[in-house]
N, C-alpha and C positions, 0 to 999 in steps of 0.2 A: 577348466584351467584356472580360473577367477575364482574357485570355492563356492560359486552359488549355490542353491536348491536349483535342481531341474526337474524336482515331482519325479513322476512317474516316464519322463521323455528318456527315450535312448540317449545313452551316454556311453560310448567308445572307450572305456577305462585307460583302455591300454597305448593312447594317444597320447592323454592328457598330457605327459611332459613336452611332448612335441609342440603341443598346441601354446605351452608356456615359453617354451623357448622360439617360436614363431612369433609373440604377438611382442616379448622381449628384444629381438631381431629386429623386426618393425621399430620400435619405437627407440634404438641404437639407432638404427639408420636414419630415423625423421622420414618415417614412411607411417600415413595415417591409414591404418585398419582399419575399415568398418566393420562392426558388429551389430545385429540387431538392439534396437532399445526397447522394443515393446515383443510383443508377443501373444499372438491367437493362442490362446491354451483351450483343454477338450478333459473331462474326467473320463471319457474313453476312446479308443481310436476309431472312433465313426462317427460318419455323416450327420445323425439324427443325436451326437452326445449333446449334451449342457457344456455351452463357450462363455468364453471373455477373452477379455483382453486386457493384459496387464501389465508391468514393466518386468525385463528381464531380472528382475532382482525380488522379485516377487510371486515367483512361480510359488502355488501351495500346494504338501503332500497332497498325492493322490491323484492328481493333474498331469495334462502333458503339454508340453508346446509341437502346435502341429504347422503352425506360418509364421510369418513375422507380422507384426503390426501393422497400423496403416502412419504411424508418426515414423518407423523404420522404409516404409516404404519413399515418403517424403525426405527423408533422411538419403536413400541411397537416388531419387531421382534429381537431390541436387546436386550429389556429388558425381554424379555419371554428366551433368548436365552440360558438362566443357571439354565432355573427354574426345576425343578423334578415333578412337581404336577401343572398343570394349570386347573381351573376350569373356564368354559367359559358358559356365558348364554345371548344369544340374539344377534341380527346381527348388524353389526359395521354401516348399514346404511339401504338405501331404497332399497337392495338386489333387490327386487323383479323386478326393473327397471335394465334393465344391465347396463345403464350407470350411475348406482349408487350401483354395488354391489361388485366393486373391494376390498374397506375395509374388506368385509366378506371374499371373497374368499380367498385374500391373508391372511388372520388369520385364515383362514381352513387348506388352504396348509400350512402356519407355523406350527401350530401345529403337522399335520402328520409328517413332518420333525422331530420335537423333539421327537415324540412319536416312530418313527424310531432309534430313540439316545435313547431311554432307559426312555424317560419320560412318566409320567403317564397325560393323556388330558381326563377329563372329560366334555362333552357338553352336556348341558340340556335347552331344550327348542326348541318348537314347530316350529317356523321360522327360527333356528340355522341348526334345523335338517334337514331343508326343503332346506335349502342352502348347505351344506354338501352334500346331496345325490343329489341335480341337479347339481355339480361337480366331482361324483362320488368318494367324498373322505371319505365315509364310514367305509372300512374298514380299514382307516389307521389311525385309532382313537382307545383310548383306551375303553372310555364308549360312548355312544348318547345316552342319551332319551329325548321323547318330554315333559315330565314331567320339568319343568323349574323350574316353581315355587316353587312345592313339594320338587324339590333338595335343592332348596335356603333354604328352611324352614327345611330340614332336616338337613342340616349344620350347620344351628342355633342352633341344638336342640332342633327343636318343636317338639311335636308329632303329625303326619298323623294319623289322620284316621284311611285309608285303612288300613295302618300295626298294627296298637292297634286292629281293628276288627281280625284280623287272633290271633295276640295274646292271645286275650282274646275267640277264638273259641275251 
């Protein structure tokens, strides 16, 4: 949405405007976005590729971004640092590779830390939760479900479904 190089990383085309008129919203409102500043990049999608780590403005063809940095990670754990209520859904990168699921972890472990201090961490979604418990920080969380989507939608104020059928039973 910014015009950068993102190499070879997935990039969502058909978003992009949304993503501009979102981060445009934000900052109409005086609502500060965060976005990665750095960036794990990989020249291929696997575990054993050639990494660095670079600023987002400097992703090089042929590259991908598979996590966020470790100055992004510092970045979002001071801004999480005062929050009361964090709602988290979806993992910060390619988790599932370990040398691309430092982003996740370290925003797993942040949060139990806050939720250790008195804050409320809700995490929803299916690969968040799957990352969570293969670091065994399950119970230091306030909610998990793999329900992601459903959460999202329920925050919104949609209605589910499944809870209108019980409702209406």
């Amino acid at each position: 949405a910014r015009g950068l190089s993102v190499g070879n990383s997935i990039l969502e085309e058909d978003i992009l405007e949304l993503a501009s008129e979102l981060e445009a919203k934000a900052k109409s409102k005086g609502v500060e976005l965060l976005l990665p500043v750095d960036v794990v990049i990989a020249d291929n999608f696997a575990n054993d590729a050639k990494t660095d780590v670079v600023s987002v403005e400097a992703i090089p063809d042929g590259w991908m971004g598979l996590d966020h940095g470790p100055e992004t990670q510092q970045l979002f754990r001071e801004a999480l640092s005062e929050c009361k209520t964090i709602v988290w859904n979806g993992p910060m990168g390619a988790f599932e590779m370990e040398n691309f699921a430092s982003g996740t972890y370290d925003l797993a472990e942040c949060l139990g830390e806050l939720t250790a201090k008195g804050a409320v961490t809700i995490v929803g979604g299916g690969d968040s939760v799957a990352a969570i418990k293969k670091k065994g920080l399950e119970d230091t969380l306030t909610h998990i479900s793999t329900g992601g989507g459903a959460s999202l939608e329920m925050l919104e104020g949609k209605e589910l479904p499944g809870v209108s059928a019980l409702d209406s039973a």
